[in-house]
N, C-alpha and C positions, 0 to 999 in steps of 0.2 A: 504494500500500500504506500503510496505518496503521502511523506512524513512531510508536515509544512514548519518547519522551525522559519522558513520566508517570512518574515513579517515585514522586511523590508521591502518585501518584491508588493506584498501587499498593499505597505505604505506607500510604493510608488506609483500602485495602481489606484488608489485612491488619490493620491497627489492627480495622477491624469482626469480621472474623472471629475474633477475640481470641488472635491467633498471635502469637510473640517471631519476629523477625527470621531466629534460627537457626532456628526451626519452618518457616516461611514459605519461604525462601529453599530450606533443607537441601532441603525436598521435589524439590524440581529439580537438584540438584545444585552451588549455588551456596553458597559458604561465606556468614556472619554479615556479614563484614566488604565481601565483593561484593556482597551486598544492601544495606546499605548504600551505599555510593554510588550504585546506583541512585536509591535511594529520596531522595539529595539530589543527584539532576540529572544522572546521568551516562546515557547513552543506555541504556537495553535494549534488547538484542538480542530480534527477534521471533519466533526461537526460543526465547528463555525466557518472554516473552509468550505462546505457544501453549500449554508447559509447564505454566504455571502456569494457564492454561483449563484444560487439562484435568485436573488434580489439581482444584482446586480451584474450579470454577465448571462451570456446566452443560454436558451433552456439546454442543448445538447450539451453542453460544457457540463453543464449542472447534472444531466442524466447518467452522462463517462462516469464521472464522480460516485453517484449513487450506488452504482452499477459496481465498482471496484469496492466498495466498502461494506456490499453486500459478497462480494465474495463472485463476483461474475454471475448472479439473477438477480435482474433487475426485478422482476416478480415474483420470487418462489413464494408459493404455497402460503408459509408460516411468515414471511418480513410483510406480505400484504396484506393481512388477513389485521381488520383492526377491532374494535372489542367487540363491535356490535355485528362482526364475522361478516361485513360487506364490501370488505376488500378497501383497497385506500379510495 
C-alpha cells in the first residue's frame, strides 16, 4: 500500500489549489493545526489520503485509492455491505 509520510507533496498541492490550510484540511475533518504537521513530516493517515481524493481530486484517482486499500475489490461482498445490508 502507498505509505503517504508526503505531507509536503500535499502541502504543495494545496498550495496549487490556492487553499489556506484550515480550507484544505477542515474539508476532511482535520483541524488547521493537524494539517499542519502533516504537511511538515508527520505521517498521514491513508484515510485522510482517500478523503482528500475525493473532495478534492478526480473520482478515478479516488476509486485507485479505494480499491488498493481494500486489498484489490473494490466491492467485495463484506467492505460493501453497510449495516442496514444494502450495500454502500
Amino acid at each position: 500500500m502507498e505509505k503517504w509520510s508526503a505531507g509536503r507533496d500535499l502541502a504543495a498541492q494545496r498550495t496549487a489549489l490556492g487553499l489556506t490550510q484550515t480550507v484544505f484540511w477542515g474539508a476532511i475533518g482535520v483541524s488547521q493545526s493537524g494539517g499542519a504537521r502533516y504537511e511538515q513530516g508527520r505521517d498521514v493517515p491513508p484515510s485522510a489520503v482517500v478523503a482528500l481524493r475525493v473532495v478534492f481530486w478526480p473520482e478515478a484517482k479516488a476509486l485507485r485509492h479505494i480499491e488498493k486499500l481494500r486489498g484489490g475489490r473494490l466491492f467485495s461482498g463484506q467492505a460493501s455491505l453497510s449495516r442496514s445490508g444494502h450495500g454502500l
